[in-house]
C-alpha positions, 0 to 999 in steps of 0.5 A: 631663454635664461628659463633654459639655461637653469633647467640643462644638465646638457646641451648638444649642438650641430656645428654644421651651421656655425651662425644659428650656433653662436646666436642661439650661445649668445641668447642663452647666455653661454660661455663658450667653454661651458662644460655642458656643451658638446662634452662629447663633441657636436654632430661633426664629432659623432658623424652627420649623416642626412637627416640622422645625426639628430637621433645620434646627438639625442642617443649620446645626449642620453647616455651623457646625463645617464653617465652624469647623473644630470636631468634635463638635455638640450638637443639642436637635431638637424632633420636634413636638408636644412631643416631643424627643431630641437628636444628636451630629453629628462631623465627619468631614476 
C-alpha cells in the first residue's frame, strides 16, 4: 500500500460509503487534509447518478492531473448497486 501512495498525483474517492473510505485513508496512510484527495470534491460533489459516477471521478481525475501537470491518479468508482473497483489512470505528455 505505501507502494500506492509514492506513485499518485491524485486520489478520487466516493464518499457515499464513509467506512470503505476511511479504511482505505488509514491503509494508505493519508492524512486527512492531504491536498490529492478529492481536490474537486468526491462523487457527492460532482453528482452520483446509478452506476455513472465512476466515469464522472475518472473524467474529473483527468482533467485534475492535466491542470496539474501530475501522472498517476487513483480512482474509487462506484459501478452501482454496491458494487466497486478502482483504476489507475497515468498521463501520457
Amino acid at each position: 500500500m505505501q507502494i500506492l501512495h509514492q506513485l499518485h498525483d491524485l486520489y478520487q474517492e466516493p464518499r457515499d460509503r464513509i467506512s470503505p473510505w476511511l479504511r482505505r485513508r488509514v491503509q494508505l496512510g493519508l492524512d486527512f487534509n492531504d491536498p490529492r484527495l478529492n481536490p474537486n470534491g468526491g462523487a457527492i460533489a460532482v453528482g452520483h447518478p446509478l452506476g455513472a459516477s465512476g466515469a464522472r471521478l475518472a473524467l474529473a481525475a483527468m482533467r485534475q492531473l492535466e491542470r496539474t501537470g501530475g501522472r498517476y491518479a487513483l480512482v474509487s468508482l462506484c459501478i452501482g448497486l454496491g458494487q466497486g473497483i478502482a483504476c489507475i489512470i497515468e498521463r501520457l505528455d
